[in-house]
C-alpha positions in Angstrom: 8.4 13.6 17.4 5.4 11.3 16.7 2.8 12.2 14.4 -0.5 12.1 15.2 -2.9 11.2 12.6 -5.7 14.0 11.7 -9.0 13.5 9.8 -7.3 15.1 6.7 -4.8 12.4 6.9 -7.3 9.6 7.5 -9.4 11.2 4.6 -6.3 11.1 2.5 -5.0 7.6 3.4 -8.6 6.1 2.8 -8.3 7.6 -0.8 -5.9 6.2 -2.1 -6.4 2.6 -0.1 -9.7 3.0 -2.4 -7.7 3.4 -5.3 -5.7 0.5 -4.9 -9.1 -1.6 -4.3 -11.0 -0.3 -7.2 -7.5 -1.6 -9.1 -7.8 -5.0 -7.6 -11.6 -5.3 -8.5 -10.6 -4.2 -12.1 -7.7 -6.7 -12.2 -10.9 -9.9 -11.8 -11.5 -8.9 -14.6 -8.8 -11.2 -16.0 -10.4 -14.3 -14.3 -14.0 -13.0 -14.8 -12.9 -13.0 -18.9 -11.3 -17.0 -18.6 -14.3 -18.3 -16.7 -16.4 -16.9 -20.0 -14.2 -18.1 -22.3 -14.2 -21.5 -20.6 -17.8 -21.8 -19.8 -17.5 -21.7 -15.9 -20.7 -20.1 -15.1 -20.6 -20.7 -11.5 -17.3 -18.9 -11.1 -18.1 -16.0 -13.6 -21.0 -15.1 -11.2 -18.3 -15.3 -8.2 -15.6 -12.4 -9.9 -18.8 -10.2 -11.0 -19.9 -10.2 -7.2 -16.2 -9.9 -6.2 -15.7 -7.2 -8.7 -18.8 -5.8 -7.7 -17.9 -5.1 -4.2 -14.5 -4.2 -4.7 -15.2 -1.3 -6.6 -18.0 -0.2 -5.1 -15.6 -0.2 -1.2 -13.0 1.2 -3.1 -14.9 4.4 -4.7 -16.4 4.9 -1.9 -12.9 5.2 0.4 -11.8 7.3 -2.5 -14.1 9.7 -2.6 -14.0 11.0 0.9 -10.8 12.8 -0.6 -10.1 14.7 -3.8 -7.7 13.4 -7.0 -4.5 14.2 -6.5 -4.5 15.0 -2.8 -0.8 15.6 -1.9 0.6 12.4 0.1 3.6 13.1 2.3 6.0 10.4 3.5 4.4 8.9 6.9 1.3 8.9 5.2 2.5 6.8 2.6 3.8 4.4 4.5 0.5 4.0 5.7 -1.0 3.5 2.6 1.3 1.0 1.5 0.9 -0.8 4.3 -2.9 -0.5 4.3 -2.8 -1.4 0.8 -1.8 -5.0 1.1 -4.2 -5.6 3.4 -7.2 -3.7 1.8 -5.8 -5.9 -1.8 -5.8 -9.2 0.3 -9.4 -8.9 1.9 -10.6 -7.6 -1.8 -9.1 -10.8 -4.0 -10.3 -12.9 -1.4 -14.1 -12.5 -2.0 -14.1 -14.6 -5.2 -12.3 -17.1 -3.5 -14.1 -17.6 -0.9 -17.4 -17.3 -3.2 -15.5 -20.3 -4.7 -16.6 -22.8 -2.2 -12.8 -24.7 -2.5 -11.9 -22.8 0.6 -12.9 -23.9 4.3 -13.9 -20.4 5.4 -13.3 -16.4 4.4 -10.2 -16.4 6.5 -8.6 -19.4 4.5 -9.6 -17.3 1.1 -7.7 -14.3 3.0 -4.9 -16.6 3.6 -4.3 -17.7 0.2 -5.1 -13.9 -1.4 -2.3 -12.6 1.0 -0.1 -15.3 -0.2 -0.5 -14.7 -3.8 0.1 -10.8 -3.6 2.9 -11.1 -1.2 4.1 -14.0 -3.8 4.6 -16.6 -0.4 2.8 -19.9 -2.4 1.7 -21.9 0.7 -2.0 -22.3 0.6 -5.1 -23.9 2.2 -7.5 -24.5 -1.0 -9.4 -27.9 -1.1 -9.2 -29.9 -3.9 -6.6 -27.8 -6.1 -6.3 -30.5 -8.5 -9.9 -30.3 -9.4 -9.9 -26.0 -9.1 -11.8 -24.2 -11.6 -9.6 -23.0 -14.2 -10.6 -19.5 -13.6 -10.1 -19.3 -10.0 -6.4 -21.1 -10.6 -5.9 -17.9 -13.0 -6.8 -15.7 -10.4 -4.2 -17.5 -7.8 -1.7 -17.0 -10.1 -2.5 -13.5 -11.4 -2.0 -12.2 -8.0 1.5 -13.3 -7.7 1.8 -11.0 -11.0 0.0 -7.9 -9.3 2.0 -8.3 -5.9 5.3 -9.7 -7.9 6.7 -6.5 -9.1 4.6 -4.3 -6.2 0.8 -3.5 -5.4 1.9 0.1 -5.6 4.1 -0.7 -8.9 1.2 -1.7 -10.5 -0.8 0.7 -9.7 1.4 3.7 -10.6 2.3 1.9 -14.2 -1.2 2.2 -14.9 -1.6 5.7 -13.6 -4.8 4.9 -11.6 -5.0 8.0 -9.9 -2.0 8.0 -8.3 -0.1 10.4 -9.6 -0.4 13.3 -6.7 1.6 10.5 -4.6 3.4 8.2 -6.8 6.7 8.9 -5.8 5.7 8.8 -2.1 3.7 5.4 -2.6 7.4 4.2 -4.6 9.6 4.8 -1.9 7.3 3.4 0.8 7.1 0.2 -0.7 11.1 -0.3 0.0 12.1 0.7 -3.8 14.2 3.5 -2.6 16.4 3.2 -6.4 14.9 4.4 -9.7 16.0 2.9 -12.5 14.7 5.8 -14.8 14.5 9.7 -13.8 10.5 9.3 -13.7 9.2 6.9 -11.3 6.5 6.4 -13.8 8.8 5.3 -16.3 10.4 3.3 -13.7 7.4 1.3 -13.1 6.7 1.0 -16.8 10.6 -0.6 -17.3 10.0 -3.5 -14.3 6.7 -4.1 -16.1 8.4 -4.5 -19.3 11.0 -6.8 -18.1 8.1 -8.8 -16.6 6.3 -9.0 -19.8 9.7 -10.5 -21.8 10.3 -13.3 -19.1 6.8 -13.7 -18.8 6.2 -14.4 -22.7 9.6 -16.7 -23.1 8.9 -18.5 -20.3 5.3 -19.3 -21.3 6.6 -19.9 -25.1 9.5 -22.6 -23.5 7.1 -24.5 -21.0 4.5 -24.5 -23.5 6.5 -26.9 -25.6 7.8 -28.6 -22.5 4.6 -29.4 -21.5 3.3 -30.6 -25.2 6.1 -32.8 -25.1 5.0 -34.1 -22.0 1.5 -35.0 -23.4 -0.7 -32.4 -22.4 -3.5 -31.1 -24.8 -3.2 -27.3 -26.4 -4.8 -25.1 -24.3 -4.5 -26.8 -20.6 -0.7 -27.2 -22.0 -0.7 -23.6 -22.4 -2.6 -22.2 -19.3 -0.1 -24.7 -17.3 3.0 -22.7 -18.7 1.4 -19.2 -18.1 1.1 -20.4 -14.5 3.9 -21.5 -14.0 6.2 -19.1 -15.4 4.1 -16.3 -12.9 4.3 -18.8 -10.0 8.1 -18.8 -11.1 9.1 -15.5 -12.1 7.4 -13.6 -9.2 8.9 -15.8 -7.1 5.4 -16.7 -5.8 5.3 -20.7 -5.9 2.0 -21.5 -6.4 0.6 -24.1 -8.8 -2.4 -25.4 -10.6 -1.6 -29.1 -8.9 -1.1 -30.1 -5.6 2.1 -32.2 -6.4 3.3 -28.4 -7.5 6.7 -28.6 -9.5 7.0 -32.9 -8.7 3.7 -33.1 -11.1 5.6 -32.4 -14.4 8.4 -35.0 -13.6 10.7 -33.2 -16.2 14.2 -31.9 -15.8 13.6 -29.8 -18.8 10.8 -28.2 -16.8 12.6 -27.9 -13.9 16.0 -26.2 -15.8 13.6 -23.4 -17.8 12.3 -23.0 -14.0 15.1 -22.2 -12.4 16.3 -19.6 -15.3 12.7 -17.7 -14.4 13.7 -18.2 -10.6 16.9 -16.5 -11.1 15.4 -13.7 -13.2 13.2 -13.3 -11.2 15.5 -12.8 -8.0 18.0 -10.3 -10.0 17.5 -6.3 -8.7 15.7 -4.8 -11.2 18.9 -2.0 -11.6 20.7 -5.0 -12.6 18.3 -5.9 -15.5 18.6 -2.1 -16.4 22.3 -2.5 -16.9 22.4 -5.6 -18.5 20.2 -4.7 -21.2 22.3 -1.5 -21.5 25.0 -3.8 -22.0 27.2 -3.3 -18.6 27.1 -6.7 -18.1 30.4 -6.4 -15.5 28.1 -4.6 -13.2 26.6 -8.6 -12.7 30.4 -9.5 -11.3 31.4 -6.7 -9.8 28.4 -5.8 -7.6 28.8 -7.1 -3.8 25.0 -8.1 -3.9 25.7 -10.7 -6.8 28.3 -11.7 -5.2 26.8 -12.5 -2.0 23.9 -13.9 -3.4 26.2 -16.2 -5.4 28.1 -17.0 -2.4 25.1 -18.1 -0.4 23.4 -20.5 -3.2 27.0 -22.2 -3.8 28.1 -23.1 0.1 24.1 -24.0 1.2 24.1 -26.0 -2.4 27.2 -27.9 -1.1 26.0 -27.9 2.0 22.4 -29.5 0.8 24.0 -31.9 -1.7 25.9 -33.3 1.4 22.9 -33.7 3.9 21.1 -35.3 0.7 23.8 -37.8 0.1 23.6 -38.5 3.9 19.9 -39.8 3.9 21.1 -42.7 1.3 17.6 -42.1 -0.5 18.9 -40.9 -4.4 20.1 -43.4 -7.1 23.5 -41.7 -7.4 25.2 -37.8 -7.3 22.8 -36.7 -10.6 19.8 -37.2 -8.8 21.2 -35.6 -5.5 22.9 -32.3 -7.4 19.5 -32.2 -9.4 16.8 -32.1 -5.8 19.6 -30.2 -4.1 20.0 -27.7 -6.6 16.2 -27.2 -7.3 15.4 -27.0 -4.0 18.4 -24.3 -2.7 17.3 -22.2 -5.6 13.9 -22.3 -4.9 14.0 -21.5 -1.4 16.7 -19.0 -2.1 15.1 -17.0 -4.7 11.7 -16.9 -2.6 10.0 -19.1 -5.4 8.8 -21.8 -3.2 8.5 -24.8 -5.8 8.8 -28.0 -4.6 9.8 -31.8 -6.5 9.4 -33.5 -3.2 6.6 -34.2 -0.9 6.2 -31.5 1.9 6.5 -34.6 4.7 9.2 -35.9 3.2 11.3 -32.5 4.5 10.7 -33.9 8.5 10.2 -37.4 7.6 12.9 -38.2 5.2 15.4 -35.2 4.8 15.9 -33.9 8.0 19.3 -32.4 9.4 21.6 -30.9 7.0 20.0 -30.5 4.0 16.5 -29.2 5.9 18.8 -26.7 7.5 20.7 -25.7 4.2 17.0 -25.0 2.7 16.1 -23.3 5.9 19.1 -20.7 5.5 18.1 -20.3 2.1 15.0 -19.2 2.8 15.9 -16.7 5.3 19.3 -15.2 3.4 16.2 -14.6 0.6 17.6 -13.3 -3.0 18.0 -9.5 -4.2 16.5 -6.2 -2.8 14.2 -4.5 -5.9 13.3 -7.8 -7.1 10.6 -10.1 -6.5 11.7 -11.6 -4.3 12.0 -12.0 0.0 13.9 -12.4 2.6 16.3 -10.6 4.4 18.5 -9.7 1.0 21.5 -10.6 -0.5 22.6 -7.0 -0.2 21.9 -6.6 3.5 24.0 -9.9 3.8 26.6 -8.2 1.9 26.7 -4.9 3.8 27.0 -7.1 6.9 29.9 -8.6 6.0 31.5 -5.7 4.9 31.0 -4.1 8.6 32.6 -6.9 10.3 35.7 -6.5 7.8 35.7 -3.0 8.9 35.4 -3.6 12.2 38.1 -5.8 12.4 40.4 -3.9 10.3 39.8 -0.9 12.5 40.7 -3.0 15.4 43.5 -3.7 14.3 44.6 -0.2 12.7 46.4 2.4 14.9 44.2 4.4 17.4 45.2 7.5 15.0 44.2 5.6 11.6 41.4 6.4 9.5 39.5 3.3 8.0 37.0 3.3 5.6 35.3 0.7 3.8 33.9 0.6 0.2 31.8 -2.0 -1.8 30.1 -1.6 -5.5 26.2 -1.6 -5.8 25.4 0.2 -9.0 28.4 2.7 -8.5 31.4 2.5 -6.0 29.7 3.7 -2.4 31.5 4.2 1.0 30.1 2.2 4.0 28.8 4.3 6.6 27.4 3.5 10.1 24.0 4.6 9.2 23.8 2.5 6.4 25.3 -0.7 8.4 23.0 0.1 11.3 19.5 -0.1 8.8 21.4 -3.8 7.3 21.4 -5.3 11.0 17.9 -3.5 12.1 16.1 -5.5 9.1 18.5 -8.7 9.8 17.4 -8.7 12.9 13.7 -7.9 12.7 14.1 -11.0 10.2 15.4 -13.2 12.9 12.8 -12.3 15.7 10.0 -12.7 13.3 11.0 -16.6 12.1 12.0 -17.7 15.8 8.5 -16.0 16.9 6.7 -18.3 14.3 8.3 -21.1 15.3 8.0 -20.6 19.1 4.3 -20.2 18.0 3.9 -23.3 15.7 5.3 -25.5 18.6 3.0 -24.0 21.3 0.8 -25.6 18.9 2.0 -28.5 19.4 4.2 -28.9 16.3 7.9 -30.0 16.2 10.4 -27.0 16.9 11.8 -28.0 13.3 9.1 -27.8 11.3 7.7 -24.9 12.6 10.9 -23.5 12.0 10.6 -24.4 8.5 7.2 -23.5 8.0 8.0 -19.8 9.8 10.7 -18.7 7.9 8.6 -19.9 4.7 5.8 -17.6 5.8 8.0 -14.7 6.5 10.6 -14.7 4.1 8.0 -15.0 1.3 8.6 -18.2 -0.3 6.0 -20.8 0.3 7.9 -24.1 0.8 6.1 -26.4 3.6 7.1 -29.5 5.5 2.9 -30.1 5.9 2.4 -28.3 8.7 0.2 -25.5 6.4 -3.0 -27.0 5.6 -6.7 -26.5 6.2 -7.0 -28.2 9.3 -4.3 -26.6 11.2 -5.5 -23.8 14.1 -7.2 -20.4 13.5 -4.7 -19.0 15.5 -1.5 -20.1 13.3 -3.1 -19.1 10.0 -3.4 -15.4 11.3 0.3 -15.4 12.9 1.4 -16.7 9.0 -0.9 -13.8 7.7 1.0 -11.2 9.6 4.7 -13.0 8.7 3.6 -12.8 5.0 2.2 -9.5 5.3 5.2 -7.9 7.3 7.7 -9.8 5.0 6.8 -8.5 2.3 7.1 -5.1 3.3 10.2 -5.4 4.9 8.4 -3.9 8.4 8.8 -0.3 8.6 5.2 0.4 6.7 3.8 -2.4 9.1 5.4 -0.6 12.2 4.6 2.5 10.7 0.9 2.0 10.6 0.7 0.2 13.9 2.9 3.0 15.5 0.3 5.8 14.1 -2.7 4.1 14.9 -1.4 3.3 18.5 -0.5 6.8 19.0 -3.6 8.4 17.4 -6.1 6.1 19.6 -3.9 6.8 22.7 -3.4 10.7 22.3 -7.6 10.9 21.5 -8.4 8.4 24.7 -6.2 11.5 26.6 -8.1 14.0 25.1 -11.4 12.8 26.1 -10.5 11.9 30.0 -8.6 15.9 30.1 -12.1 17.1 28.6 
């Protein structure tokens, strides 16, 4: 049966939407702080007027409900779907108060990018960016790394009447500690370790390299965000290619794989079960995937006769399948050079590893190593039960955190998502040719959107049309929450607006 969304629901839903923007305008106040510090005036006054406005939207949605209003389960979907919308069109304001940013709807593109942690962007000029407004781009891969509602409900902010409802809705359905309070507390924590090595080790890579103290610094702060969330963006337009360091890029990809590694599994490890890490089907099919599509890369590489010898080959390969896998979206090659120079097999192998994605309860996206996993195990069965006597019994097992049986239902919800997945990139890349882009690239650049990650072959820029920066909006935005909240809140709204139109023509 559908449900049909009253005016205590909207009330409620608007609440806590508020919430969550009142905790995005609080969050400028990391930016607003830098540009002081820094002496950026013009962009100070830009996060006081975003900050401004956020709260004063946000309070205002919040008040048309109580604290603590109960939040069931449809309406929470809602919410969190709302939510990353309502965050986008808040952290866009100082962007687009910026000026480095052709219009409002390129500031929303590159806000929805950050929180969903894709990295492909439209700003002008990002190698002369304010320094404040590059902390802001990167600070909201750190807000929607780890979860909008994650955030939110480490920090208490109200939340607490639906914080368990809000949790599940944003496809964490596995608490790693009895509270989900404490849950949110423990990703946060394992944020803040990587986060503080990784600035500490690229720090000194980038000191090394010749940079001065504090940019050296801001650079490594960035960057281990960019890399940890899985987000991908950077303060320079030549992204990870600028730092021209294998040292750089090996600390990288140690971030990139942390940062792709379920959350349960960090929970283990640091209890010390670290055969959970071999054992587990989702490690293992995440491991699977990066070693055939880095042979598979590595081959098409070798192919184009462009590297000085197998070192340089493994090392782009490599990079580049971890990247893409992983969600992170770092780059050490031109975007053109993708169509241009590396087409075929390796563009394909990056493609794959893009869509496959990394872990579920993780930063990053895609369809999931776990989902991957499941799959496989359903064909197994299905073929073993074809095989088997009509009067057998077969069942199938796997390991995820404890030994689990497979079920129908739960091979049914793998496919549903694989294949939502798969209409979504070949949608955007119907879409990107009808533009009048090559099928390829707006392959590429679909599956980049969608699946989170943020590589590009070009075709994302400030001059391309309107129409294909709104259809990468919605792939990011649907991505990231794995489409059921998206469906869910299009599905409500649909209903509600057709049930009311009924209502009035009966009357």
């Amino acid at each position: 049966m559908w449900v049909t969304l009253e005016r205590r629901d909207v009330r409620t839903i608007a609440h806590y939407t508020g919430l969550l923007i009142v905790g995005i305008g609080l969050a400028m106040t990391i930016p607003l702080v830098t540009a002081l510090s820094l002496k950026e005036w013009d962009p100070a006054l830009d996060y006081l007027m975003g900050m401004g406005i956020s709260c004063a939207v946000g309070m205002a949605l919040a008040l048309l409900s109580p604290p603590n209003t109960p939040l069931n389960r449809s309406n929470a979907l809602i919410v969190t779907a709302l939510a990353w919308l309502a965050a986008s069109l808040a952290a866009a304001l100082p962007l687009a108060f910026s000026g480095n940013y052709g219009s409002y709807l390129d500031a929303l593109f590159d806000a929805m990018s950050g929180l969903t942690t894709s990295g492909l962007t439209l700003v002008q000029d990002l190698d002369h960016l304010a320094l404040s407004h590059n902390m802001w781009r990167h600070f909201t891969h750190l807000i929607g790394g780890q979860g909008i509602v994650v955030a939110a409900v480490s920090i208490a902010i109200g939340l607490r009447g639906g914080a368990m409802s809000l949790y599940i809705a944003e496809g964490r359905d596995e608490k790693i500690l009895p509270n989900v309070v404490h849950t949110t507390r423990f990703i946060w924590f394992v944020t803040a370790v990587y986060v503080v090595l990784g600035t500490v080790a690229l720090s000194v890579v980038n000191l090394t390299l010749g940079m001065e103290p504090v940019r050296s610094g801001l650079h490594a702060f960035w960057a281990t965000i960019a890399t940890y969330d899985t987000g991908g963006f950077g303060p320079q337009s030549m992204n990870a290619l600028y730092y021209h360091s294998w040292v750089f890029e090996f600390v990288t990809v140690i971030l990139m794989i942390g940062g792709t590694l379920n959350f349960n599994l960090h929970a283990d490890v640091w209890r010390g079960d670290r055969g959970e890490l071999f054992k587990n089907i989702e490690a293992r099919a995440w491991s699977a995937n990066v070693v055939v599509l880095v042979i598979f890369s590595t081959l098409g590489l070798a192919a184009t006769k462009a590297f000085n010898g197998m070192p340089e080959i493994l090392r782009k390969g490599v990079y580049h399948i971890f990247s893409a896998n992983t969600g992170t979206g770092h780059q050490t090659l031109y975007a053109a050079q993708w169509a241009r120079d590396y087409g075929g097999l390796a563009m394909g192998a990056v493609i794959l590893a893009m869509a496959f994605g990394g872990m579920a309860s993780s930063t990053a996206g895609g369809i999931k190593a776990l989902r991957l996993g499941v799959i496989a195990k359903g064909v197994v069965w299905r073929v073993r039960e074809s095989l088997a006597p009509p009067s057998a019994v077969i069942k199938e097992h796997f390991h995820h955190l404890d030994d689990r049986e497979l079920s129908v239902t739960l091979l049914n919800s793998a496919l549903m998502v694989f294949v939502l997945y798969m209409v979504t990139y070949i949608t955007g890349a119907f879409i990107g040719a009808a533009y009048g882009y090559p099928i390829g690239e707006s392959l590429f650049e679909s599956v980049s959107a969608a699946a989170n990650v943020g590589l590009s072959t070009g075709i994302t820029n400030p001059a391309m049309p309107a129409g294909l920066k709104i259809v990468y909006i919605l792939q990011m935005w649907a991505g990231r929450l794995e489409f059921v909240a998206l469906l869910a809140l299009f599905a409500s709204v649909a209903i509600s607006l057709g049930r009311r139109r009924s209502g009035r023509r009966s009357a």
